[in-house]
VEXDREN-2710 file (C-alpha; in Angstrom, 1 decimal):
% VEXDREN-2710
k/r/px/py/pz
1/UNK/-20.2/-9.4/6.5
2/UNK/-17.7/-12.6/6.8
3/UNK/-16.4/-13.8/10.0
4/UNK/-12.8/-14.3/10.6
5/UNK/-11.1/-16.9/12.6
6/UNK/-7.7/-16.6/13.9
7/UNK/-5.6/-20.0/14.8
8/UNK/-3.4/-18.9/17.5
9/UNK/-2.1/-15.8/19.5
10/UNK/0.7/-14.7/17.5
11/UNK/2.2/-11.1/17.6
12/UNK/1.4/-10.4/13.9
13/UNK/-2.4/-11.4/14.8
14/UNK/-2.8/-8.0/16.4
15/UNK/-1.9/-6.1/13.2
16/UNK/-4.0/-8.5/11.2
17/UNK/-7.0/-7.8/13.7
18/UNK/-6.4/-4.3/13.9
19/UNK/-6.2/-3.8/9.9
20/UNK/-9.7/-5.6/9.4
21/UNK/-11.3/-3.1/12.0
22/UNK/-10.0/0.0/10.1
23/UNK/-11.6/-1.3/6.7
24/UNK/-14.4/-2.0/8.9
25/UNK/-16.3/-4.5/6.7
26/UNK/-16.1/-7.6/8.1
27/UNK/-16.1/-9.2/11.7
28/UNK/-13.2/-11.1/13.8
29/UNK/-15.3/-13.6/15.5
30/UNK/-12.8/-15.9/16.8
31/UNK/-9.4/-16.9/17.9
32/UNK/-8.4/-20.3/18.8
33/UNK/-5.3/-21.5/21.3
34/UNK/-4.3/-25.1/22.0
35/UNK/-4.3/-22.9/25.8
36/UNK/-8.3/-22.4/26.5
37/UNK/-7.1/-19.8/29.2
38/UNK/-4.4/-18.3/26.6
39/UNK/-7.8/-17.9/24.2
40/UNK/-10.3/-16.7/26.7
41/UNK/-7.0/-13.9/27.5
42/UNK/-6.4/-12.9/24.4
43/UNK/-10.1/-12.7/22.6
44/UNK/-10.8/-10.6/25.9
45/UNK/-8.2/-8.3/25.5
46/UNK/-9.1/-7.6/21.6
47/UNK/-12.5/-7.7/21.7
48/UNK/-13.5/-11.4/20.0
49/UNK/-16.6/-12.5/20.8
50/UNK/-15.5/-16.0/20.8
51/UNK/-12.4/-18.2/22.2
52/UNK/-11.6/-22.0/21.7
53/UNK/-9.5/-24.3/23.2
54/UNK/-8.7/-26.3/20.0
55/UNK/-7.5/-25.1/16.3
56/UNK/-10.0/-27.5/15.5
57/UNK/-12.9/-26.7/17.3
58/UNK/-12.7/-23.6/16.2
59/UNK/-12.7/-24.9/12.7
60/UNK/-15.7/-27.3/13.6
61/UNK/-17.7/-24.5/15.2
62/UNK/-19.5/-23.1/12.5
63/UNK/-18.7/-19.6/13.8
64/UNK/-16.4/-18.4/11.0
65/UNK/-16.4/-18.3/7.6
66/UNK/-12.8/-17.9/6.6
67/UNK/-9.5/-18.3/9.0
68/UNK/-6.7/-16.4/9.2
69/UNK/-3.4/-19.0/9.9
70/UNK/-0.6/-16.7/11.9
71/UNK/0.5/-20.3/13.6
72/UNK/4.6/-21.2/13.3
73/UNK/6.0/-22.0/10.0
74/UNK/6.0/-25.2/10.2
75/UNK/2.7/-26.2/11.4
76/UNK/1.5/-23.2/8.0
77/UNK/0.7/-25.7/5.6
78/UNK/-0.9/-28.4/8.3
79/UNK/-3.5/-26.5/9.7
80/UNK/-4.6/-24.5/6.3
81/UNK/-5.0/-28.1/4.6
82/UNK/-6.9/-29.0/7.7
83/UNK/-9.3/-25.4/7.5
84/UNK/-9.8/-26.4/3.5
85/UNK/-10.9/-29.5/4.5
86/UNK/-12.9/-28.5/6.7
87/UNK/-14.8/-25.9/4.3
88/UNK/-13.3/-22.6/5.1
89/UNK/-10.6/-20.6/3.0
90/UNK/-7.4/-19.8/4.4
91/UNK/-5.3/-16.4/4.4
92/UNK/-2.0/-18.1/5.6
93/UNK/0.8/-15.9/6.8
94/UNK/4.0/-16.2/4.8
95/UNK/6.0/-18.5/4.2
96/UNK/3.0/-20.6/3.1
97/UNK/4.5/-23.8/3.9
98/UNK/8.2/-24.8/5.3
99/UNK/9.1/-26.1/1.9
100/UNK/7.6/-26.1/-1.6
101/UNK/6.2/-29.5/-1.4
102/UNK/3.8/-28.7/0.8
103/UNK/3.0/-25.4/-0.6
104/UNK/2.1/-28.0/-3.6
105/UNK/0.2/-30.3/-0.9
106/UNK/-1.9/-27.1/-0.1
107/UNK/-2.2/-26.0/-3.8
108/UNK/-3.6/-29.7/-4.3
109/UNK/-6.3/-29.5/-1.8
110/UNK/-7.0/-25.6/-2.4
111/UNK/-7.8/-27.1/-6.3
112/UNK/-9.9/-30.5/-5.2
113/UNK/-11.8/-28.1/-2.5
114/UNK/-12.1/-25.3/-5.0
115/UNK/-11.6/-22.8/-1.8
116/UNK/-9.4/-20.0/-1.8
117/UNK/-5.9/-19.7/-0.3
118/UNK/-3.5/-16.9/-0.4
119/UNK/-0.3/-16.2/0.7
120/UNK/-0.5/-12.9/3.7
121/UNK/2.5/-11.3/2.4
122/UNK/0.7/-8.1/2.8
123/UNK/3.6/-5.6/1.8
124/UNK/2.8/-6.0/-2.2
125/UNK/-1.0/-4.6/-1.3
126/UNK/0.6/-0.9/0.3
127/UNK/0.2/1.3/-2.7
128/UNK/3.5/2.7/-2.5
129/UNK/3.7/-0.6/-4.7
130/UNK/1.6/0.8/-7.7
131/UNK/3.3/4.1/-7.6
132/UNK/6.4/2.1/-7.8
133/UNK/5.2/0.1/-10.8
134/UNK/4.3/2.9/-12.7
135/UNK/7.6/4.2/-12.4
136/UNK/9.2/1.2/-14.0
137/UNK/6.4/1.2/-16.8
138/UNK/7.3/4.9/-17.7
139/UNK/11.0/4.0/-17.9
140/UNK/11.8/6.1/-15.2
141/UNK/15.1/4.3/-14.6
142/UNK/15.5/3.2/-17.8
143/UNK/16.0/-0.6/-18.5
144/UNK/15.9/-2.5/-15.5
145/UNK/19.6/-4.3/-14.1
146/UNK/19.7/-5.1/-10.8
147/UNK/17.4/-5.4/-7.6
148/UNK/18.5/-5.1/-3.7
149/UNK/16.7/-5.8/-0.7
150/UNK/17.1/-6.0/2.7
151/UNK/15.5/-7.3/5.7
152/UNK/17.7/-7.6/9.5
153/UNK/17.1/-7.2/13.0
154/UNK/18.6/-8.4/16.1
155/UNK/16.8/-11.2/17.7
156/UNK/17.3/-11.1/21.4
157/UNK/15.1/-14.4/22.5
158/UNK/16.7/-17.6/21.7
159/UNK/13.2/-19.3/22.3
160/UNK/11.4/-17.4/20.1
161/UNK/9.6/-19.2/17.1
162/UNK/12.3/-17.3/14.8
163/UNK/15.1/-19.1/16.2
164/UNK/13.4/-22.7/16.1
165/UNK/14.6/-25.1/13.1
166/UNK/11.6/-27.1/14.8
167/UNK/9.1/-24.7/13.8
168/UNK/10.7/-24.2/10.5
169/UNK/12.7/-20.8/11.5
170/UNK/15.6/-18.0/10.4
171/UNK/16.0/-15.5/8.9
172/UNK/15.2/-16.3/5.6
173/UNK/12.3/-17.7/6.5
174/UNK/11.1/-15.1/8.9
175/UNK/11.6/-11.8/7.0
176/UNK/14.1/-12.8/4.0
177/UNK/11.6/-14.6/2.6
178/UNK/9.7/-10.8/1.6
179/UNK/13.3/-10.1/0.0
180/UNK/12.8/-12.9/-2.4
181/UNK/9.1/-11.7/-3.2
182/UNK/10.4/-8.5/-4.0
183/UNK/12.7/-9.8/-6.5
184/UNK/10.6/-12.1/-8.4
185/UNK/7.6/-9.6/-8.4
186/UNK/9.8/-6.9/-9.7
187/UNK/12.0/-9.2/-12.1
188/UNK/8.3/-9.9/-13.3
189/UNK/9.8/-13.7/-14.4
190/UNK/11.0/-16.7/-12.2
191/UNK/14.9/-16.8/-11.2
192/UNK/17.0/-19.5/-13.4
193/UNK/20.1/-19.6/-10.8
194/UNK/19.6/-18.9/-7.2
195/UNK/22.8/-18.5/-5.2
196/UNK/23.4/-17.8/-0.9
197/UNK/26.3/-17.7/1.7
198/UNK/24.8/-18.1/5.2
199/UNK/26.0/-17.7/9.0
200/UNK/24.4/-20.7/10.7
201/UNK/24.0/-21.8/14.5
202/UNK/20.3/-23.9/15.1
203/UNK/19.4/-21.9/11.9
204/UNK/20.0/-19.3/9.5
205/UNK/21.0/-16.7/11.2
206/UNK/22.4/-14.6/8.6
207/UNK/21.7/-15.0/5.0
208/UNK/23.5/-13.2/1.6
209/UNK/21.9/-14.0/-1.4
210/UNK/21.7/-14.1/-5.8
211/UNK/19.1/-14.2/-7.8
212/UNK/20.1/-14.8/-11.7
213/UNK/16.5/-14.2/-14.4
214/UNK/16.1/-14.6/-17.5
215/UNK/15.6/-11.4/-18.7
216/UNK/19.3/-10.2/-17.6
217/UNK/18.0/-8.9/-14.2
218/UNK/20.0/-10.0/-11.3
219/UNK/18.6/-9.6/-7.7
220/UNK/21.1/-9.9/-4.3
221/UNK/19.6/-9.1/-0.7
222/UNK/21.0/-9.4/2.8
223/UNK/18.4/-11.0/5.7
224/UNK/19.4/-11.2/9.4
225/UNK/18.0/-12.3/12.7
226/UNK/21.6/-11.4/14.1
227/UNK/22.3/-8.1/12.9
228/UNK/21.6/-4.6/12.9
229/UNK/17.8/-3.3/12.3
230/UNK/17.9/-2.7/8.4
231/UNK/15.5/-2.6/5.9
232/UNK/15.2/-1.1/2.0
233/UNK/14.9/-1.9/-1.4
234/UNK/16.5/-0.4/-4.3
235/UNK/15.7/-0.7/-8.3
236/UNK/18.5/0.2/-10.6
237/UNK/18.1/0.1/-14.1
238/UNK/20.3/1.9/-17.4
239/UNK/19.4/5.7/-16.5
240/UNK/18.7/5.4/-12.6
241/UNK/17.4/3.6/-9.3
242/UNK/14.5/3.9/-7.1
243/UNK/14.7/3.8/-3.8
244/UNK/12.2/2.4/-1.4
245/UNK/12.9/3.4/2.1
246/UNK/10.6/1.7/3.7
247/UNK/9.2/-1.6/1.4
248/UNK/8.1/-4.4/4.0
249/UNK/6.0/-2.7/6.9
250/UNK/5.3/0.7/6.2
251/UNK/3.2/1.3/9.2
252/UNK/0.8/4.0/9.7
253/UNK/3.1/7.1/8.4
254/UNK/3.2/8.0/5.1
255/UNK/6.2/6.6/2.4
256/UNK/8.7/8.4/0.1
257/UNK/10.1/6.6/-2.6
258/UNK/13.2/8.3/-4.0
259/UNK/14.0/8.3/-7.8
260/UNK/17.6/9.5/-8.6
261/UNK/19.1/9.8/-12.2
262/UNK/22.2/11.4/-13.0
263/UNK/20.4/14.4/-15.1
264/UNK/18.1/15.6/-13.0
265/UNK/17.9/16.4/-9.1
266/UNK/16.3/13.3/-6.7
267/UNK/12.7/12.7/-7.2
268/UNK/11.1/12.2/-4.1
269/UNK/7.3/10.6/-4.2
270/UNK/5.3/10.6/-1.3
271/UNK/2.6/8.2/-0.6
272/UNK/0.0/8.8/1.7
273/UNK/-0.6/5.9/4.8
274/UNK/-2.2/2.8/3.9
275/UNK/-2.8/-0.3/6.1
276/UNK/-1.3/-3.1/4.1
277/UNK/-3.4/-5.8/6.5
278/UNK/-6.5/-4.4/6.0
279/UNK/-6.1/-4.2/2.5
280/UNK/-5.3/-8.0/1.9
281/UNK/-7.7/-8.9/4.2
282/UNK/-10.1/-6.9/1.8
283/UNK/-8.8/-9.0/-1.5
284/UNK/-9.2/-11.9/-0.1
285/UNK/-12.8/-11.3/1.6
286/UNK/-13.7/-10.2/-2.3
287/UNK/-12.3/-13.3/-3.5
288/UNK/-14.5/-15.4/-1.3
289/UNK/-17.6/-13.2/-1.8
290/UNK/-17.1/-13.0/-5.7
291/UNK/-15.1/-16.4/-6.5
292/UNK/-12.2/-15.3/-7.9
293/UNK/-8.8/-16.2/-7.3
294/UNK/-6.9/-13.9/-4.7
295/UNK/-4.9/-11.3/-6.2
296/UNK/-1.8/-13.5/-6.1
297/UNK/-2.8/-16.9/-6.7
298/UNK/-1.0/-19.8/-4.9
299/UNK/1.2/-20.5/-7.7
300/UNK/3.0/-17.3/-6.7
301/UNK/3.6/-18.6/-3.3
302/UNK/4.5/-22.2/-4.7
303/UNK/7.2/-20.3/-6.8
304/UNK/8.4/-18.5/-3.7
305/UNK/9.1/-21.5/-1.8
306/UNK/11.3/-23.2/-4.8
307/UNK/13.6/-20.5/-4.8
308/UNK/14.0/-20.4/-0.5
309/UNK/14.2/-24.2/-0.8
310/UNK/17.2/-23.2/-4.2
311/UNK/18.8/-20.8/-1.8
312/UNK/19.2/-23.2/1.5
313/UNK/20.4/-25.9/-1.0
314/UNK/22.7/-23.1/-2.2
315/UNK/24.1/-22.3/1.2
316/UNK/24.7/-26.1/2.0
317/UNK/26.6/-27.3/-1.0
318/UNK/28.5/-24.0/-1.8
319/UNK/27.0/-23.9/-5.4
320/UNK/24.2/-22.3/-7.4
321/UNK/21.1/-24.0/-7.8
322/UNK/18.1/-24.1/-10.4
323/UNK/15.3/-24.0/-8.6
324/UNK/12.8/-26.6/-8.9
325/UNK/9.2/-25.7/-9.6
326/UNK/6.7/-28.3/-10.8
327/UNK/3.4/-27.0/-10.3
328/UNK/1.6/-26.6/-13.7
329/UNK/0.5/-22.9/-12.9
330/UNK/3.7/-21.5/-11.3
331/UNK/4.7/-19.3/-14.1
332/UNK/3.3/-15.8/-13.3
333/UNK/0.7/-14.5/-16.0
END
């Protein structure tokens, strides 16, 4: 059994904690807060042996074996280098870094360290995902054309981390950012043209955007922290398009994917509930135990954060960008 420590209190921590129970393999041991009171609080009310006072005296302890980083954005990238360093493999929660330079800073001690680090965006591991998959491989919608995703929600707290450029917020960055994994793990390829339009006040508060691949398939989504609760994906191809009703958070209910084609009524496929954060939790506790890569190696996330970085250059200079991805590895396999 391997020990989790968590670095800070965050509201996605208790999904996180609540997925590893249900698989029921391995222990939360920790949970650190630069608040010792905040720590003490919140291990209490989940039922965590331990508390610190200190990211890093948690990381010192020799309590943990692995961490789980839910901390802001911005500080992402900071504290998993620091966790490496210190010995102990990092699930990060997405975006892996504010930027794609850092996500290269992380890749570059994740290599000298030889520890894993993956990216938490724990959506991909639902297995409405595979059923999903196996509808493109059997043509189900013909040749593949165009990709849609959405993400919104109406923010109502100004000081929340979201709404910080400080702490490396908006909405792209908060939930568009699953909108653009969507595409390129579906494209199967990396984008050659990104394009956005954005509503901006302290930061992205709205966000349209293009995605142009080099296999023909174009990809546009819609991400708000200002806007209406909305979230879907579709798949259109030659024959047909698959719809996904429900693609970032399922929750605990089951899923129905919808296939419609003009010959034939709507096929409607039904996936039975999965926890998606007990199931990356899982991957990555296998990848420690059997020292393998995670099932989406950095490189994805490095990838990721070249095209967010392509689409906010986008939205600045009113023109569409190649995004830049230097990391030897990035191409997916």
């Amino acid at each position: 059994m391997m020990r989790w420590g968590i670095l800070g209190t965050a509201g996605i921590a208790e999904q996180f904690v609540r997925g590893v129970r249900e698989s029921g393999t391995n222990e939360i041991r920790a949970v650190a807060s630069r608040d010792l009171a905040r720590a003490k609080a919140w291990a209490a009310s989940h039922d965590i042996a331990l508390a610190f006072g200190s990211y890093d005296e948690l990381l010192r302890s020799g309590e943990v074996d692995l961490i789980y980083n839910p901390l802001p954005n911005s500080l992402h990238a900071e504290w998993t280098i620091r966790a490496l360093e210190g010995g102990l493999p990092v699930l990060c929660e997405k975006p892996l870094a504010a930027n794609a330079a850092e996500a290269r800073a992380v890749a570059e001690v994740a290599a000298r360290t030889g520890l894993p680090v993956a990216e938490a965006f724990m959506y991909r591991f639902h297995p409405q995902w595979d059923a999903i998959f196996a509808l493109v491989r059997e043509g189900a919608v013909g040749k593949l054309s165009t990709l849609h995703g959405r993400f919104t929600f109406l923010l109502d707290d100004p000081s929340s981390i979201a709404a910080s450029a400080a702490l490396a917020g908006g909405a792209l960055m908060d939930v568009g950012c699953y909108c653009v994994n969507f595409s390129r793990l579906v494209a199967g390829c990396e984008p050659t043209r990104v394009s956005a339009f954005e509503q901006r006040r302290a930061v992205d508060d709205t966000m349209v955007g293009l995605l142009e691949f080099p296999n023909g398939i174009l990809a546009h989504f819609e991400t708000s922290i200002a806007n209406f609760e909305r979230y879907g994906a579709e798949i259109a191809g030659t024959e047909g398009v698959i719809e996904i009703e429900n693609p970032w958070i399922p929750g605990d209910a089951p899923t129905r994917v919808i296939v419609r084609r003009n010959d034939a009524p709507p096929r409607e496929i039904i996936v039975p509930a999965a926890n998606s954060y007990g199931l990356e939790a899982e991957d990555f506790v296998a990848a420690c135990q059997d020292k393998r890569p995670p099932r989406w190696p950095i490189a994805d996330s490095i990838a990721n954060m070249a095209v967010i970085d392509a689409l906010y250059q986008s939205a600045r200079e009113g023109r569409a960008i190649e995004p830049e991805n230097r990391h030897p590895d990035a191409e997916k396999s």
